[in-house]
C-alpha positions in Angstrom: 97.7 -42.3 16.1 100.4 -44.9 16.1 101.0 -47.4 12.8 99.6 -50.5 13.6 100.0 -53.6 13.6 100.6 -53.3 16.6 103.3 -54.8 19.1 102.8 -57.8 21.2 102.4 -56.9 24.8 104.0 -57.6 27.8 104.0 -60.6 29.6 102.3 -61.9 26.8 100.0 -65.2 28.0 99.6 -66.1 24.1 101.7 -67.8 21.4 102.9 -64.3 19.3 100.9 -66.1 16.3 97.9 -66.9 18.4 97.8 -63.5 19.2 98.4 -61.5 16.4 95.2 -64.0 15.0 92.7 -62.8 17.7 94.1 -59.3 17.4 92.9 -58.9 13.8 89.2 -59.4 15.0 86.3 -56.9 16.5 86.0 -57.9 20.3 83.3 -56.1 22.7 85.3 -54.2 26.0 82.2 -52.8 27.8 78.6 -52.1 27.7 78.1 -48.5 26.0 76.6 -47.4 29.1 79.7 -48.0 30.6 81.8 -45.8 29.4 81.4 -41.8 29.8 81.0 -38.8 32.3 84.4 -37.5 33.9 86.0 -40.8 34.5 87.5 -43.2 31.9 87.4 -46.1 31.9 90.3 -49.0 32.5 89.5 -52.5 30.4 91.8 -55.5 29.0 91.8 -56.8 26.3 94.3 -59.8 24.9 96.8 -58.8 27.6 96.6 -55.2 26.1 95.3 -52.5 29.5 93.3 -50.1 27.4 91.5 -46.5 28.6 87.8 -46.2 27.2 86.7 -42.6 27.1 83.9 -40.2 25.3 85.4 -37.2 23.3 82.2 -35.0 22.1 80.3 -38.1 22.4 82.7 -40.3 20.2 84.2 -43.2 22.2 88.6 -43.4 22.2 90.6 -46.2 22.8 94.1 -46.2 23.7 96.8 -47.9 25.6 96.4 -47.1 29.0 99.6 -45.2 29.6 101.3 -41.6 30.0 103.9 -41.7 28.0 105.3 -39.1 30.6 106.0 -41.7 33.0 103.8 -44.4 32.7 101.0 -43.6 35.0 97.4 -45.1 33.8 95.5 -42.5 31.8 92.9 -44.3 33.6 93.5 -43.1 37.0 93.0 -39.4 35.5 89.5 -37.5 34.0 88.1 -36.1 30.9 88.0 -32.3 30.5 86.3 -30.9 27.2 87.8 -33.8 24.3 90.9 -34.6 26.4 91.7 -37.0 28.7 94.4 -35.5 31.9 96.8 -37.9 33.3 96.5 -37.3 37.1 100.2 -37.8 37.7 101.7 -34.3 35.9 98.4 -33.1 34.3 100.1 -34.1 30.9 96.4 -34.3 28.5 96.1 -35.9 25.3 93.6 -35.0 22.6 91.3 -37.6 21.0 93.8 -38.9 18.0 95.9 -39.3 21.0 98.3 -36.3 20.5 99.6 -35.1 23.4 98.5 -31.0 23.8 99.6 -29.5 27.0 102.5 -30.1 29.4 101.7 -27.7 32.6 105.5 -28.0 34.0 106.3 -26.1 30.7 103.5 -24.5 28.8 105.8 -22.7 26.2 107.9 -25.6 25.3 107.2 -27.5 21.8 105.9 -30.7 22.2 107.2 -33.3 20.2 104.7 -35.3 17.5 106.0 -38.9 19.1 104.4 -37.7 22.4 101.7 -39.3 21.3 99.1 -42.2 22.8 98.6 -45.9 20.9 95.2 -45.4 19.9 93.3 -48.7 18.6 90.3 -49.0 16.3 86.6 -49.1 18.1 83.6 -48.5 17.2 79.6 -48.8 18.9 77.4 -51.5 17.9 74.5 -53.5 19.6 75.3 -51.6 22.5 78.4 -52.3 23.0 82.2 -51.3 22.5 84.2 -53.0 20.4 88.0 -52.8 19.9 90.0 -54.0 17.2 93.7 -54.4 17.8 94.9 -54.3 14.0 94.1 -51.8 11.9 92.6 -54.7 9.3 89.0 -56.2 10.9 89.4 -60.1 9.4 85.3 -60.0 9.9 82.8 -57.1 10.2 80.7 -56.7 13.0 78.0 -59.1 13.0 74.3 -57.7 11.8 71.8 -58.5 15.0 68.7 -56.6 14.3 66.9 -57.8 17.3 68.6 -55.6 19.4 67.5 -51.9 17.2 64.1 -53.0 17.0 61.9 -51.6 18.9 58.8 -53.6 19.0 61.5 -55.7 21.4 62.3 -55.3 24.8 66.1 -55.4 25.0 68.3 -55.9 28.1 72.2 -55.7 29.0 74.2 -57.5 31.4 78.0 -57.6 32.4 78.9 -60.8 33.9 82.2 -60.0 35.2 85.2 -62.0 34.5 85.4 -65.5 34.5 88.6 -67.4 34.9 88.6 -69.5 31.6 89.8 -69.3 28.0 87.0 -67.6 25.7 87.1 -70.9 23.9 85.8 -72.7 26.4 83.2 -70.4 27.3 81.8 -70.1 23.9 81.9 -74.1 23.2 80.0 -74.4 26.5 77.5 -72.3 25.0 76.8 -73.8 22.3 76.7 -77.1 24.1 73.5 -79.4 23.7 74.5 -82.3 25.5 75.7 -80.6 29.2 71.8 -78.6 29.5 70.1 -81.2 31.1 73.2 -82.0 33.6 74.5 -78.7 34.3 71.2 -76.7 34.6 69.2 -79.3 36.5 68.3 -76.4 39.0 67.0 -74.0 36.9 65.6 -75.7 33.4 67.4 -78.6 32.9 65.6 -81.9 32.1 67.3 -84.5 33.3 64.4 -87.4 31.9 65.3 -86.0 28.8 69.0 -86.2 28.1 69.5 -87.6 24.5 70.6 -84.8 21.9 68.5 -85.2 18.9 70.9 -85.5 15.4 71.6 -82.4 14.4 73.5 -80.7 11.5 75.4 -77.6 11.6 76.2 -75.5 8.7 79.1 -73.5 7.9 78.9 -69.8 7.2 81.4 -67.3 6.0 80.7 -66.1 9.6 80.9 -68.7 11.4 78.5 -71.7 12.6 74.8 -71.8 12.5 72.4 -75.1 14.0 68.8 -75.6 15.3 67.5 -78.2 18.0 64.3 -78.5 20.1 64.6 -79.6 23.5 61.9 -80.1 26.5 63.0 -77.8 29.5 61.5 -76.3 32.8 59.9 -73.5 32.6 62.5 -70.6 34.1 58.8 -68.6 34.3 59.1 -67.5 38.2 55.3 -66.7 38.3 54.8 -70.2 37.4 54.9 -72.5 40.9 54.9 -76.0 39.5 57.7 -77.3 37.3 56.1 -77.1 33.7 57.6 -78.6 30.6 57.5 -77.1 27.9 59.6 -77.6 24.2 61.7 -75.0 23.2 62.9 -74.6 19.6 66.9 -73.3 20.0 68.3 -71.8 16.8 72.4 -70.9 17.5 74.4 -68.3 15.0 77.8 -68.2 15.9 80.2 -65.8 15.0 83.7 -65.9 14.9 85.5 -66.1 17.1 83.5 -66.0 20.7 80.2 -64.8 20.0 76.9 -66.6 19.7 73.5 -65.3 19.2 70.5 -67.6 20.4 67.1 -67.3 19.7 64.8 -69.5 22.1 61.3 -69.6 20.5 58.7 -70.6 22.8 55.5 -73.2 22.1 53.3 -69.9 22.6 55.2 -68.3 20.0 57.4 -65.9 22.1 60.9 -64.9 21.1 64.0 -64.5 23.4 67.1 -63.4 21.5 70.0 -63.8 23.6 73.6 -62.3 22.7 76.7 -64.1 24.3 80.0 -62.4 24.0 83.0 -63.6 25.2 86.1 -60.7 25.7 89.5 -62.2 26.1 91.1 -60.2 28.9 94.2 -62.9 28.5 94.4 -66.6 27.4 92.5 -67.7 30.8 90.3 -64.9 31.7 87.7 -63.8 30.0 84.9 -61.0 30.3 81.2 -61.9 30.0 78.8 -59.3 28.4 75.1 -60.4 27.0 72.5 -58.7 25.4 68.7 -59.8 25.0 65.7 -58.9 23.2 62.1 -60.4 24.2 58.9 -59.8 22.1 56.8 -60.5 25.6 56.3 -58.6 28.9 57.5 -55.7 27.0 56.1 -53.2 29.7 57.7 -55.9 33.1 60.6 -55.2 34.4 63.8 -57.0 33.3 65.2 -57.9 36.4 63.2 -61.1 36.5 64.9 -62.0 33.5 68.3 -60.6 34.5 68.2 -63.0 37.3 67.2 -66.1 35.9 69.8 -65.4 33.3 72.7 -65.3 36.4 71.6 -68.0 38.0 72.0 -70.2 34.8 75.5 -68.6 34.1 76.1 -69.6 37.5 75.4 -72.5 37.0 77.8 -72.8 33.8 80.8 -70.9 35.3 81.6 -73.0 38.2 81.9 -75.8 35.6 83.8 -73.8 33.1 86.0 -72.6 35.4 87.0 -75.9 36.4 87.5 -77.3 32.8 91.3 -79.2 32.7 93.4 -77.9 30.5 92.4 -74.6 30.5 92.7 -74.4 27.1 90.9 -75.5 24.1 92.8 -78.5 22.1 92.0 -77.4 18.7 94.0 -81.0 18.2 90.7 -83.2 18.4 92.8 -86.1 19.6 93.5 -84.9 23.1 89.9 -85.2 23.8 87.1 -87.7 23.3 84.3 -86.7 21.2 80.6 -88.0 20.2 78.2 -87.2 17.9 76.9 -84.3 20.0 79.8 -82.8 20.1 79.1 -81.6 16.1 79.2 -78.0 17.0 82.2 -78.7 19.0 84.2 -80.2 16.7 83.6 -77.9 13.8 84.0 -74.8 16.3 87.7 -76.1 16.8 88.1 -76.4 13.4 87.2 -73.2 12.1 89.8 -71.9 14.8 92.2 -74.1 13.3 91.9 -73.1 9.9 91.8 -69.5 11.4 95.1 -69.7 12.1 95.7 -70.9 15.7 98.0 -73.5 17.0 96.8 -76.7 18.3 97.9 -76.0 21.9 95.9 -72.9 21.3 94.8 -71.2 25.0 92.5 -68.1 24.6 
């Protein structure tokens, strides 16, 4: 395993201190049921192409590349603990050392032949990947999702073409729900964002608000009102867990996760946990969940500039905006430049 930190890629779409920031925290690559079986698996992550693969049921992750001559490890397979580069059948062991070369079988092979491997770990059912060997936060603790008088869910969005940034502010937007989501729940009679105060954590951002939505109940054939109680936790730097408690006291825990692929596209994972229609099927859920992404990305996507201005002169803000406004803060202080794009 190589000494990190590690070195900024190539083609780099980030400021080198913009990146070595974000490369210093925990970021999700895939769904755990993603990765495993023969095949690995070929993800980005902050410009860096990474393999995923299982060795004796322990997940690696390393720079996508025989070192051989620089064919994806990705386009190979996994025999026993060790991943075979399909090029010259060169295979590498799970610490990333390199342990046969077929051309020459008797030759010594020497210790640098030998992958970038990256921290990761499995949590909330997910992989996460660490680029620096230092985590500047641990994993955040969401119990919904281990316990098990919930019904939990995955989803992977795809990739959307925006920074992270602006993904996560857009999810932890109050004042764009009645606009925005006007076909699905949105209330558009009831636009006005109640005052609202957000409090700093050593996490990141945490704030309640109640609003009165549609129904997104498909069994239900008339619009129905009903006021929901929202209660955001926000993690640094892109992830947000909401819980959406229902007037009949139901519980939908929804986990947003934002992977920077590069400073302008970015992977979409969630997670969920419900305490109702435990023994229904999710994809009900799954699809009403879609269609209010849907509804979100073609906006996001479409956001001038692309990235965030963490200087909060370059854009206009109102008292709604409080989660906004801190958010960009907190990346400030975290280190980023103001013409931060991620």
């Amino acid at each position: 395993m190589t000494t990190l930190p590690p070195p900024l890629p190539r083609n780099c779409t980030y400021a080198e201190t913009d990146w070595r920031v974000l490369a210093g925290y925990w970021h999700p690559v895939a769904l755990s049921s993603a990765v495993g079986g023969a095949k690995p698996l070929a993800v980005v992550l902050l410009d860096v192409e990474l393999v995923l693969y299982r060795a004796g049921g322990t997940v690696v992750a390393a720079r996508d590349l025989c070192l051989h001559r620089g064919v994806p490890l990705s386009m190979g397979w996994i025999e026993g603990e060790e991943i075979v580069c399909a090029y010259h059948g060169f295979r590498y062991g799970p610490r990333g050392e390199c342990t046969t070369v077929p051309a020459q079988p008797k030759a010594a092979i020497p210790k640098k032949l030998c992958l970038t491997n990256y921290l990761v770990t499995e949590r909330h059912g997910l992989v996460w990947v660490c680029l620096d060997g230092a985590p500047r936060l641990p994993l955040p603790e969401w119990p919904e999702l281990a316990d098990p008088a919930l019904r939990s869910l995955e989803v992977d969005c795809g990739t959307w073409k925006c920074a992270a940034t602006r993904h996560t502010e857009n999810f932890n937007d109050l004042a764009h729900l009645s606009w925005i989501h006007a076909g699905t729940f949105g209330n558009r009679d009831k636009p006005e964002v109640p005052l609202y105060e957000v409090e700093r954590r050593p996490e990141g951002l945490h704030f309640e608000a109640n609003y009165e939505r549609y129904s997104l109940d498909a069994e239900k054939t008339d619009r129905v009102i009903e006021r929901i109680r929202y209660v955001y936790d926000h993690t640094a730097p892109f992830y947000t867990r909401l819980r959406i408690h229902f007037p009949n006291g139901g519980l939908m825990v929804l986990f947003d996760l934002a992977s920077p692929r590069s400073a302008r596209e970015t992977r979409v994972f969630f997670r969920g946990s419900r305490d109702y229609d435990l023994a229904g099927p999710d994809e009900p859920h799954i699809e009403s969940l879609l269609k209010v992404l849907d509804e979100d990305k073609a906006v996001v996507e479409a956001q001038r500039p692309e990235e965030l201005p963490l200087d909060l002169a370059e854009e206009f803000h109102i008292r709604a905006d409080r989660f906004s406004t801190l958010y960009r803060q907190l990346l400030k202080e975290a280190g980023l430049g103001k013409t931060f794009t991620a």
